[in-house]
MDAnalysis code that builds the backbone (N, CA, C; Angstrom):
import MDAnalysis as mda
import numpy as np

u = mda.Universe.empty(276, n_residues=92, atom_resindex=np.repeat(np.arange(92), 3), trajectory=True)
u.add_TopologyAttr("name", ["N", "CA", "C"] * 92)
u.add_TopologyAttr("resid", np.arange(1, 93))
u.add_TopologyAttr("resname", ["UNK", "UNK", "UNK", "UNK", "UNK", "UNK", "UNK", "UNK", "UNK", "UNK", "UNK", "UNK", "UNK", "UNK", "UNK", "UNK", "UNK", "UNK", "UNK", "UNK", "UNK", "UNK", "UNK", "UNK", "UNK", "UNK", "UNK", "UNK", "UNK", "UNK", "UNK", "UNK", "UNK", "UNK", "UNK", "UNK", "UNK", "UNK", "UNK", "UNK", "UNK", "UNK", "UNK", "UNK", "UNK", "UNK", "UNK", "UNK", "UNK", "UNK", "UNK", "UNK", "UNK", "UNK", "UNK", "UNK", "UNK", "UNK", "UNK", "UNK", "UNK", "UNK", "UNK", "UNK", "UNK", "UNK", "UNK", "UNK", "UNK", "UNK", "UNK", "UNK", "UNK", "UNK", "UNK", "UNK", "UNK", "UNK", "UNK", "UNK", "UNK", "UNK", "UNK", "UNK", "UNK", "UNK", "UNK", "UNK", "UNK", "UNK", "UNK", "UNK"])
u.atoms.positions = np.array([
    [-2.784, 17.540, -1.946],
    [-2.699, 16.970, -0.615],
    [-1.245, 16.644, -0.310],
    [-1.026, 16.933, 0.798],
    [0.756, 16.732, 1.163],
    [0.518, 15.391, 1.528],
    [1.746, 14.790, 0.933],
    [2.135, 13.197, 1.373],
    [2.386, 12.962, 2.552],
    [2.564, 13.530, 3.401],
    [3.095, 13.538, 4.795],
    [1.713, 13.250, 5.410],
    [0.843, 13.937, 5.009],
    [-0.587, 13.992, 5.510],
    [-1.403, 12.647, 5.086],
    [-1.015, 12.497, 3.755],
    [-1.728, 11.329, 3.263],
    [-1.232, 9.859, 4.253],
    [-0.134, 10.157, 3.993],
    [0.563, 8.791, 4.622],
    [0.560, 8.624, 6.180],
    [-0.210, 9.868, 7.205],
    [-0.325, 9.463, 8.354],
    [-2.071, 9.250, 8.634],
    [-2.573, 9.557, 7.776],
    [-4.154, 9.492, 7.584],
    [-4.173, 7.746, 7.528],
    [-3.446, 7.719, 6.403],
    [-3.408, 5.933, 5.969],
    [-3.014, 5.117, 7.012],
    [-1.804, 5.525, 7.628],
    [-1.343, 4.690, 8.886],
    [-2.316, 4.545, 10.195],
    [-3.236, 5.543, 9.896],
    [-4.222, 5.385, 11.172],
    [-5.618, 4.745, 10.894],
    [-5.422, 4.445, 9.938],
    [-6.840, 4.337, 9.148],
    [-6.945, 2.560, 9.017],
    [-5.733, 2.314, 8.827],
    [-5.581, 0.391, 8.278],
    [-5.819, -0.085, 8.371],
    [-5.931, -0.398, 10.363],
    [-6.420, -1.573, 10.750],
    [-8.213, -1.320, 10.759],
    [-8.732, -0.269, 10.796],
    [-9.889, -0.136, 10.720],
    [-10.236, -0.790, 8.364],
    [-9.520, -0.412, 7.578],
    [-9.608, -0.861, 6.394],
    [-9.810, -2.069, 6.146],
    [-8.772, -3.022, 7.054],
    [-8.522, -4.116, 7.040],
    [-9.583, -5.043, 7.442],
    [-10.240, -4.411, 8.737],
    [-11.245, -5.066, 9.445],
    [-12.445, -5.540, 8.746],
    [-12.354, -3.928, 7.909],
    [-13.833, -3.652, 7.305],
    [-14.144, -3.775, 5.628],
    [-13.090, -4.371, 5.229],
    [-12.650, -4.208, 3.917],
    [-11.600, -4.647, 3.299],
    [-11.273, -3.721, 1.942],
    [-10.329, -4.894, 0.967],
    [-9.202, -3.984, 0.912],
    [-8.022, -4.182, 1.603],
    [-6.675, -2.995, 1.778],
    [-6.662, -2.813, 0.343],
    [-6.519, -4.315, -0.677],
    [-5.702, -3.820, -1.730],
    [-6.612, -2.930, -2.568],
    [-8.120, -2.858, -2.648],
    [-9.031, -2.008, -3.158],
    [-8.603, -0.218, -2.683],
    [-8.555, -0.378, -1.257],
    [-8.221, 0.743, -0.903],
    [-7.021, 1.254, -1.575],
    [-6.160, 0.720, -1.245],
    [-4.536, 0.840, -1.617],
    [-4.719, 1.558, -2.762],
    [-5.328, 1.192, -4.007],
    [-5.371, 0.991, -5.273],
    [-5.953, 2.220, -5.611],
    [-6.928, 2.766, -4.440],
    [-7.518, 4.171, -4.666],
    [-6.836, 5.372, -4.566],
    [-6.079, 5.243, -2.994],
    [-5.440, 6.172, -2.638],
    [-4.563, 6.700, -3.638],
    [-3.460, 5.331, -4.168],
    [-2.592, 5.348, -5.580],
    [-2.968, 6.303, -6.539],
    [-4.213, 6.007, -6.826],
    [-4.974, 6.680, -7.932],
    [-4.870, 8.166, -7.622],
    [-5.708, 8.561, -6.961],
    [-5.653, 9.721, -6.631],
    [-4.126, 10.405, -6.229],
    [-3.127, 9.970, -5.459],
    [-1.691, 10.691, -5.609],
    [-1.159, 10.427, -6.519],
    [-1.331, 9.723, -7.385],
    [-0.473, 10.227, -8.552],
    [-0.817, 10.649, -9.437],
    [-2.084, 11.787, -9.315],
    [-2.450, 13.055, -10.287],
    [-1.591, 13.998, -9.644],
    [-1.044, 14.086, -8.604],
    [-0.084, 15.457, -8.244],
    [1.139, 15.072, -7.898],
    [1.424, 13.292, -7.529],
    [3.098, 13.257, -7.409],
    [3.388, 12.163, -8.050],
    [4.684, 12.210, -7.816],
    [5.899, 11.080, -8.861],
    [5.885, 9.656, -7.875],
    [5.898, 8.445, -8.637],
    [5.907, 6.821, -7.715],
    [7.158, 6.971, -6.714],
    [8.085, 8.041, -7.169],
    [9.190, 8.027, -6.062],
    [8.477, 8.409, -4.882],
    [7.995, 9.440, -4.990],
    [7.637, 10.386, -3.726],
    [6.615, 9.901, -3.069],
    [5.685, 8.710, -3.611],
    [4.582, 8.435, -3.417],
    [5.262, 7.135, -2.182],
    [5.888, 6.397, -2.835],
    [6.906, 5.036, -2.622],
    [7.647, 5.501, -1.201],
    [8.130, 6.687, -1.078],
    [9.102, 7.300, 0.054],
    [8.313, 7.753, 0.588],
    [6.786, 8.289, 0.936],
    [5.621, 8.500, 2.231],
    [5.035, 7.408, 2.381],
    [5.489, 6.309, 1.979],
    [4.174, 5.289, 2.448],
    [5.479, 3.831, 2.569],
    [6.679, 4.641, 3.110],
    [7.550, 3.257, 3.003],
    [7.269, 2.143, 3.693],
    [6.579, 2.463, 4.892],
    [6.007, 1.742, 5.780],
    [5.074, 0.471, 5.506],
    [4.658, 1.194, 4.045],
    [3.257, 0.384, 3.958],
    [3.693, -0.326, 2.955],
    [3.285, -1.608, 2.311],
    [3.913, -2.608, 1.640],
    [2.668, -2.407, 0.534],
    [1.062, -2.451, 0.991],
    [-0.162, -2.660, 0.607],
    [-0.217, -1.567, -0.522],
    [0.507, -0.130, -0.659],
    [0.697, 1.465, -0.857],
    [2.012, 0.939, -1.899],
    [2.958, 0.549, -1.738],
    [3.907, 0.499, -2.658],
    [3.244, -0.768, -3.549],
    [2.925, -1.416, -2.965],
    [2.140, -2.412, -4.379],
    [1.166, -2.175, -5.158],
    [0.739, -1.400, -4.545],
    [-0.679, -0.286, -5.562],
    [0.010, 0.527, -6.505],
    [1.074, 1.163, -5.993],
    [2.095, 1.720, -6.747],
    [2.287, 0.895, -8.247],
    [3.217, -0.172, -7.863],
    [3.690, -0.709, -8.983],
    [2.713, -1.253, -9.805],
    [1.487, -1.982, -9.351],
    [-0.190, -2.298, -9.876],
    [0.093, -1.099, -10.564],
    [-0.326, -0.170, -10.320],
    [-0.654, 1.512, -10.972],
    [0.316, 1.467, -12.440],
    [1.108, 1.670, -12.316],
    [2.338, 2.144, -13.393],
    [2.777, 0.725, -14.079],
    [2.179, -0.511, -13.733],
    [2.306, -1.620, -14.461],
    [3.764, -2.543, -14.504],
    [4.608, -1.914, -13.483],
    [5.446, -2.420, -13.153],
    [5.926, -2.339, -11.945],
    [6.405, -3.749, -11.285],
    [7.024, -2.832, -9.931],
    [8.770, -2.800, -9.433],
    [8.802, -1.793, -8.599],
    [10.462, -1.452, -7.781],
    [10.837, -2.878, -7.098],
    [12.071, -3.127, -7.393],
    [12.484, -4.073, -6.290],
    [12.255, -3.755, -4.774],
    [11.979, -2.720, -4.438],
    [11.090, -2.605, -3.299],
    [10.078, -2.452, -2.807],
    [9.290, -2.707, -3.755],
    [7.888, -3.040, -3.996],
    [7.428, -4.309, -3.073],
    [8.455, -5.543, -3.485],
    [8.184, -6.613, -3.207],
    [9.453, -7.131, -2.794],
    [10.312, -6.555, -1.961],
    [11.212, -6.780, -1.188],
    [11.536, -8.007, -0.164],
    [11.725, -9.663, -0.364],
    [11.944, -10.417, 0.716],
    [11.790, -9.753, 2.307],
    [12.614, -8.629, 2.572],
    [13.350, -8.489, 4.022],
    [12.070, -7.160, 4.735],
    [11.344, -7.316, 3.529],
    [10.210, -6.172, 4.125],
    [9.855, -6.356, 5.400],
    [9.858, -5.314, 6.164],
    [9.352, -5.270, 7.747],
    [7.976, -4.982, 8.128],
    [6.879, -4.297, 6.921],
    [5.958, -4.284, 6.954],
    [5.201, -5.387, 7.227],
    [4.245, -5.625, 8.397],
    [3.274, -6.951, 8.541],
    [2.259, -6.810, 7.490],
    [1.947, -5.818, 6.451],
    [0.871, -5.812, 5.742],
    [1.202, -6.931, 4.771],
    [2.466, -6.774, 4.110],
    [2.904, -8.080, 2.996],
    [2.457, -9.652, 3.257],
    [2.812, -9.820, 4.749],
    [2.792, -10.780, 5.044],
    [0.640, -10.942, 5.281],
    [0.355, -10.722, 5.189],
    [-1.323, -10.478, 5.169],
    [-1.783, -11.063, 3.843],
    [-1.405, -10.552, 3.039],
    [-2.036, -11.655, 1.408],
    [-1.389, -13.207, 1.159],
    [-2.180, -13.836, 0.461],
    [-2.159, -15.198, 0.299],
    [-1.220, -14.938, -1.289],
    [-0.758, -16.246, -1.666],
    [-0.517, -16.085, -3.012],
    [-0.653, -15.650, -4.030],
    [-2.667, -15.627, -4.008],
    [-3.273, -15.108, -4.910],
    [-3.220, -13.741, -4.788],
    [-2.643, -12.858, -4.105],
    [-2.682, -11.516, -3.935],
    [-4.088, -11.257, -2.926],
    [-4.661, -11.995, -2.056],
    [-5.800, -11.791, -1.594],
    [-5.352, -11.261, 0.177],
    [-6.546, -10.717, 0.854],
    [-6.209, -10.576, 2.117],
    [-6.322, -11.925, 2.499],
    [-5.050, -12.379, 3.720],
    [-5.690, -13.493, 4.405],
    [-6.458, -13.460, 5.646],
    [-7.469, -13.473, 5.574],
    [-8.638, -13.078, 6.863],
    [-8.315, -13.978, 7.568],
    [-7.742, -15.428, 7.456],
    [-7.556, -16.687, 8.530],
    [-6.352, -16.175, 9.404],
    [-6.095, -15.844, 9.011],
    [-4.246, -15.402, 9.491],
    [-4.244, -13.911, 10.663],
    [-5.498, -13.222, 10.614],
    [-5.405, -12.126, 11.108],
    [-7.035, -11.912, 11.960],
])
């Protein structure tokens, strides 16, 4: 599957994920499945957008990029989990 494809499927898909479900479950799948055919770089650089996608990332490979979890992130998805790593449903 081309990343280009994956990562605009995902971008359209979110807020319906979000509504209906657990991003970081999702997140965690998609992860799974691209990285039987690509590298956390390439995976990390189609989904820069997404904060929920690079943290599944680093979850995945057991460590994460300083841009993983970046302060200055512009993504609103980061700002969506609570401490505990949970969605915050109050907030949204």
């Amino acid at each position: 599957m081309s990343l280009e494809l994956a990562a605009m499927v995902w971008k359209e898909c979110r807020t319906s994920i979000i509504d209906n479900g657990d991003i970081r479950e999702a997140a965690d799948g998609v992860v799974a499945i691209l990285m039987e055919h690509h590298s956390a770089d390439e995976i990390r650089d189609a989904f820069k957008f997404d904060g929920a996608i690079k943290m599944a990332v680093g979850d995945y490979l057991g460590e994460h990029d300083e841009d993983d979890i970046e302060e200055e992130e512009e993504d609103e998805l980061l700002d969506q989990f609570n401490d505990d790593g949970e969605f915050d449903y109050d907030e949204y």
